[in-house]
N, C-alpha and C positions, 0 to 999 in steps of 0.2 A: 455787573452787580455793584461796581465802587463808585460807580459813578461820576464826573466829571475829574474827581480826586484821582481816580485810578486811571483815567486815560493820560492825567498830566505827569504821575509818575512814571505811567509806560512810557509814554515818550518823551520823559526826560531821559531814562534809561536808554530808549533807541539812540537820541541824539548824541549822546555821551560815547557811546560803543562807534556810530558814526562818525563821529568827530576824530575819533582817535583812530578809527581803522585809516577815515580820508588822509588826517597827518601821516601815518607812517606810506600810505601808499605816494604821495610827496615826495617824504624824503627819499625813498624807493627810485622815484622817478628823478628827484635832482642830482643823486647821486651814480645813478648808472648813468646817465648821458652826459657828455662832455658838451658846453655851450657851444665849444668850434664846432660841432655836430651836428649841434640844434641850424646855427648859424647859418651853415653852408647848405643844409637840406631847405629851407625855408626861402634863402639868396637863389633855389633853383625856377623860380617861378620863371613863367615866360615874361619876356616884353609886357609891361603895363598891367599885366597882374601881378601883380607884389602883395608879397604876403607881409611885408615889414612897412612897407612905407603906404599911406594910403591915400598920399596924393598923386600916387603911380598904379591904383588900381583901376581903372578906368575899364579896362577888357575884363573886368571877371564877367565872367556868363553865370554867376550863380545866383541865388535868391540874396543873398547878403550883402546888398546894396549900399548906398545910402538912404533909400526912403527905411529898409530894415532897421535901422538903427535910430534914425529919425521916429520911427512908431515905436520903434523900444523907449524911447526916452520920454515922450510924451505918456503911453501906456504906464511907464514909471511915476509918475505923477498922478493919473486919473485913477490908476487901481489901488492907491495905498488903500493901507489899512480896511480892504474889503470885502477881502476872499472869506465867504461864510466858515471855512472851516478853522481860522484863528479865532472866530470871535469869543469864546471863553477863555482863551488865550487874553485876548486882548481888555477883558472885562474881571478879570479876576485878582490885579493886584490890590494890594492893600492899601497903596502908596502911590501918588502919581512920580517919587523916585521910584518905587519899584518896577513903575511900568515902563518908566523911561530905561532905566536899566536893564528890564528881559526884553526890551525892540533891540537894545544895543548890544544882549549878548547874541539874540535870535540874526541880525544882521551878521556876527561874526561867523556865525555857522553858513552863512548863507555862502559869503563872500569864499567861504573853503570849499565849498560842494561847487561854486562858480569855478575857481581856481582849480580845482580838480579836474571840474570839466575841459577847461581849457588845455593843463598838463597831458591831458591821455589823447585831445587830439593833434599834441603838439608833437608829442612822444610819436604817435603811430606814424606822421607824415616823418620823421625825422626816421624812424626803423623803418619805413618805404623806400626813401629816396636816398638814404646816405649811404655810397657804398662798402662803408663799414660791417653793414649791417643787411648785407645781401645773405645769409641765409636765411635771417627772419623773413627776408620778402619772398623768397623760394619757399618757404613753406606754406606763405600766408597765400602767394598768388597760386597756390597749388590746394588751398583750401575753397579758396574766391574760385576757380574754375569750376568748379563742382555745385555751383549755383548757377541757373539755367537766367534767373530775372536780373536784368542790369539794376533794376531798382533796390532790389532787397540785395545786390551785391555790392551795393556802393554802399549801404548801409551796414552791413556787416564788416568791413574795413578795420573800425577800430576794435570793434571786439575778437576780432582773427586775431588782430598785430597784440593789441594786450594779452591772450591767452598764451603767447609765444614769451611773449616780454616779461611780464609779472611772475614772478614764481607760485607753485601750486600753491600754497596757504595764503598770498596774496590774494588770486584769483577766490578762493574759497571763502577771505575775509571778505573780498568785494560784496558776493553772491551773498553771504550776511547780512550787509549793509543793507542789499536790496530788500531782503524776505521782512529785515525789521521794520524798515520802513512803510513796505506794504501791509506789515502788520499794523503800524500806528496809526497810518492811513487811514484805513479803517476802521478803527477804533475813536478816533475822531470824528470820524462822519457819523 
């Protein structure tokens, strides 16, 4: 009923609550893992798959190639500013500083929700493999058994290891994040 006004307040409101749940689940994550941790679980890769160096990844067998990255970066270029669901976003400033400055704070959120992503799968392979942290992977690979599909098991990985790792109002801020989101989603489109 508010009309383009109201979806921009909602989801400034979502991105703000976003923003701030992402930062603390960060600090969360910088401060419970010791880098020697991070380090030593990551230095476990085999021969020629390296997770650190990537002119030593030659053997990954996964989709995360170089052409992956090579179409990411191109893709990064051809899709700017294109996705229909910005476009009042992108059409509503007063000001072309205005609009140059909500791309540049819209990028800062971005590069945290990126950085986050990266944090929880960096966190869960380091609470798999580091034996520090062999009850979380007893619990987890005792969760992961109880899924019959290799596919939807290897996918559930990091959401096992974080329900272990994150404490309960974490996880529940997470599960926040999500439902706002889905909500502004929506309400954009």
């Amino acid at each position: 009923a508010g009309g383009q006004i109201a979806v921009m307040v909602t989801d400034f409101i979502q991105g703000l609550f976003a923003s701030i749940v992402i930062i603390i689940i960060l600090v969360f994550i910088f401060i419970s893992l010791d880098w020697s941790q991070v380090t030593e679980a990551l230095l476990m890769a085999p021969e020629g798959a390296s997770l650190i160096n990537p002119h030593q990844g030659g053997k990954v067998e996964e989709d995360f190639n170089f052409w992956y990255f090579a179409m990411l970066a191109v893709l990064s270029f051809y899709r700017h500013k294109s996705w229909q669901g910005t476009q009042g976003y992108n059409c509503a400033a007063l000001s072309p500083h205005e609009a140059k400055m909500g791309a540049v704070l819209g990028s800062l959120r971005g590069m945290s929700q990126n950085l986050l992503l990266v944090m929880l799968a960096v966190a869960a392979l380091t609470l798999m493999r580091h034996p520090d942290f062999s009850h979380i992977t007893t619990q987890v690979n005792g969760v992961l058994d109880t899924i019959g599909n290799d596919e939807t098991r290897n996918q559930m990985i990091v959401p096992a290891v974080m329900s272990r790792f994150l404490c309960p109002g974490l996880v529940g801020a997470f599960c926040a994040v999500f439902l706002a989101a889905f909500i502004s989603t929506h309400d954009t489109y």
